[in-house]
C-alpha positions in Angstrom: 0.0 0.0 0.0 1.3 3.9 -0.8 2.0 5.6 2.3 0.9 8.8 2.9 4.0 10.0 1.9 3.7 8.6 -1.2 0.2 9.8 -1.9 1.3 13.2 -1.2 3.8 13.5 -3.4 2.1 11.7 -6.7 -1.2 13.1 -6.0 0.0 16.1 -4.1 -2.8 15.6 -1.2 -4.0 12.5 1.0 -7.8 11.3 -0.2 -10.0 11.7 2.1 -10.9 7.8 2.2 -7.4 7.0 2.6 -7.0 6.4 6.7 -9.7 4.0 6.5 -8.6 2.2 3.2 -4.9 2.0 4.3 -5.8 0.5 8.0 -7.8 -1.9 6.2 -5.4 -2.7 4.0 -2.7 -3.3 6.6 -5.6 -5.0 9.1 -6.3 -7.6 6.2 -2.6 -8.3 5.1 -1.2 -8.5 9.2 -4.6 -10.9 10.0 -3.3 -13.5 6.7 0.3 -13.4 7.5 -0.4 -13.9 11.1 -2.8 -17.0 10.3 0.3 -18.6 8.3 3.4 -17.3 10.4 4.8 -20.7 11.1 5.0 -21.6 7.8 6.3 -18.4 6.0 10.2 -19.3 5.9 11.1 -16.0 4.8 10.1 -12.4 3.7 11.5 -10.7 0.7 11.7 -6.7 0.4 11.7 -5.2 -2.9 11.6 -1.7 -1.7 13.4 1.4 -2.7 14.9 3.9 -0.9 11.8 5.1 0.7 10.5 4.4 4.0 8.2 1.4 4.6 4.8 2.4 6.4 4.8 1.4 9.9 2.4 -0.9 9.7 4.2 -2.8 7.3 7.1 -3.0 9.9 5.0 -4.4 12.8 4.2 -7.4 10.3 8.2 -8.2 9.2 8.8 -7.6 13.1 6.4 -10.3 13.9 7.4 -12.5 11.5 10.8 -12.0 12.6 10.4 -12.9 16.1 8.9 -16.2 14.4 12.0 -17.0 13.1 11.7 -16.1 10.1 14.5 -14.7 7.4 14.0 -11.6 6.0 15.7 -10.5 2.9 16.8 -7.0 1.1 17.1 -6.6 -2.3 20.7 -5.3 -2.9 19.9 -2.8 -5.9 17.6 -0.3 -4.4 18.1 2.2 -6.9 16.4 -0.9 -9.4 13.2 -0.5 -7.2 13.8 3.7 -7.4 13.8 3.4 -11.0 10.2 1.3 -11.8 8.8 3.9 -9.3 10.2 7.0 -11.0 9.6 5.4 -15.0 6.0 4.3 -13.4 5.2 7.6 -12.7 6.9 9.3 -16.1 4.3 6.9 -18.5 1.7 8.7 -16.8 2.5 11.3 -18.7 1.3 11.0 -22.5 4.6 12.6 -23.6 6.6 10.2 -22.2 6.2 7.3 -24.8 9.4 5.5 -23.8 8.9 5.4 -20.4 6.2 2.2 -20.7 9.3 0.0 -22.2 11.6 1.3 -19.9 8.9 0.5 -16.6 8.3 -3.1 -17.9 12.3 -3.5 -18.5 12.8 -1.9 -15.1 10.1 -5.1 -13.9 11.5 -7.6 -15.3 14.8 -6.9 -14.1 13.4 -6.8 -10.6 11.8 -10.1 -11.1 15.1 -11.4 -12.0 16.6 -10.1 -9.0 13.7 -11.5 -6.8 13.7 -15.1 -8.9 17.7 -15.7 -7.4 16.8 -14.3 -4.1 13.7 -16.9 -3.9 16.3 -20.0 -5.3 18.9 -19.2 -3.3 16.7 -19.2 0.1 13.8 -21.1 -0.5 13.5 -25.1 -1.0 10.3 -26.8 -2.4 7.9 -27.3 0.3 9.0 -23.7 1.8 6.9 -20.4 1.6 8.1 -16.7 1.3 6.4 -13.6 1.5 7.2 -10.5 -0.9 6.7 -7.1 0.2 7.3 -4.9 -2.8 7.2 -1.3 -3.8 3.3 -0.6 -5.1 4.0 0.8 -8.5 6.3 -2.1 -9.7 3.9 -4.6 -11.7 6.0 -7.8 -11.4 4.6 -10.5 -13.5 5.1 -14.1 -11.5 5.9 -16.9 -13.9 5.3 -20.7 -13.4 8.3 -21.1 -11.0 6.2 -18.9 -9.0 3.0 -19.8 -7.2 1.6 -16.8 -6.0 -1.3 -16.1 -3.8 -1.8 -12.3 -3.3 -2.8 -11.3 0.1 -4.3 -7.6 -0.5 -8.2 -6.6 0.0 -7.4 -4.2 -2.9 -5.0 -3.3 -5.2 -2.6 0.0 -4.1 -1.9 1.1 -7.7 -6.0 0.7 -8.7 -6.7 2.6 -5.4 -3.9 5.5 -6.1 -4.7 5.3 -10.4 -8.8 5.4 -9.2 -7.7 9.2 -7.3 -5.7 10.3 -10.1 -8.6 9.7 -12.6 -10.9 11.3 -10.2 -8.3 14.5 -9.6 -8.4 15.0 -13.5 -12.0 15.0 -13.5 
């Protein structure tokens, strides 16, 4: 989910729905992960530079006291770059910035597909926590079970579209 941070500075205010939404959010994702805490073997963050929401670090703490690894992704300027490329094809003048977002993805997935083989053995389950805007594509190696009452880039794309009209 966008922090508030985040919704200030690509929408340039907080919606007014956006408390409620983003404590709902968070309330759904921590009630999941703390239903299947003994079996998630690790967590995976494929975050930028910016500061994780709060609530998102009460979850990885948890987990952690489970026992549970929790890994980085090395190349945060990667994740800096989908962000800033997602937010450039927004604008209509910016035709190349679509190829270079899905290039940007796909590179992350990459990243996140030897952090997963190098970690991860069959029968184990990680979580990824990962930067909103990024639009990673799982492939078959992946089985994927998304834990999210809604969708943080329909929610923000949902205001923009609303702050046009």
């Amino acid at each position: 989910m966008y922090s508030e941070a985040d919704m200030r500075e690509i929408l340039g205010k907080i919606p007014p729905d956006y408390q409620k939404i983003s404590a709902e959010f968070w309330s759904y994702v921590r009630d999941k992960l703390q239903s299947l805490a003994k079996s998630i073997s690790a967590v995976y963050l494929i975050r930028g530079s910016r500061k994780m929401d709060e609530r998102a670090m009460e979850i990885l703490g948890f987990l952690q006291q489970g026992g549970t690894a929790v890994q980085r992704i090395q190349d945060e300027g990667l994740v800096d770059e989908a962000r800033a490329w997602y937010l450039a094809e927004r604008d209509p003048k910016q035709e190349a910035g679509r190829e270079l977002f899905k290039e940007a993805c796909r590179e992350i997935l990459q990243v996140l597909d030897k952090m997963v083989e190098s970690s991860l053995s069959d029968p184990q389950v990680g979580v990824v926590f990962y930067e909103p805007s990024c639009r990673l594509s799982f492939d078959g190696d992946f089985r994927v079970i998304r834990m999210s009452p809604i969708d943080p880039l329909d929610y923000l794309n949902r205001n923009l579209v609303q702050q046009e009209l």
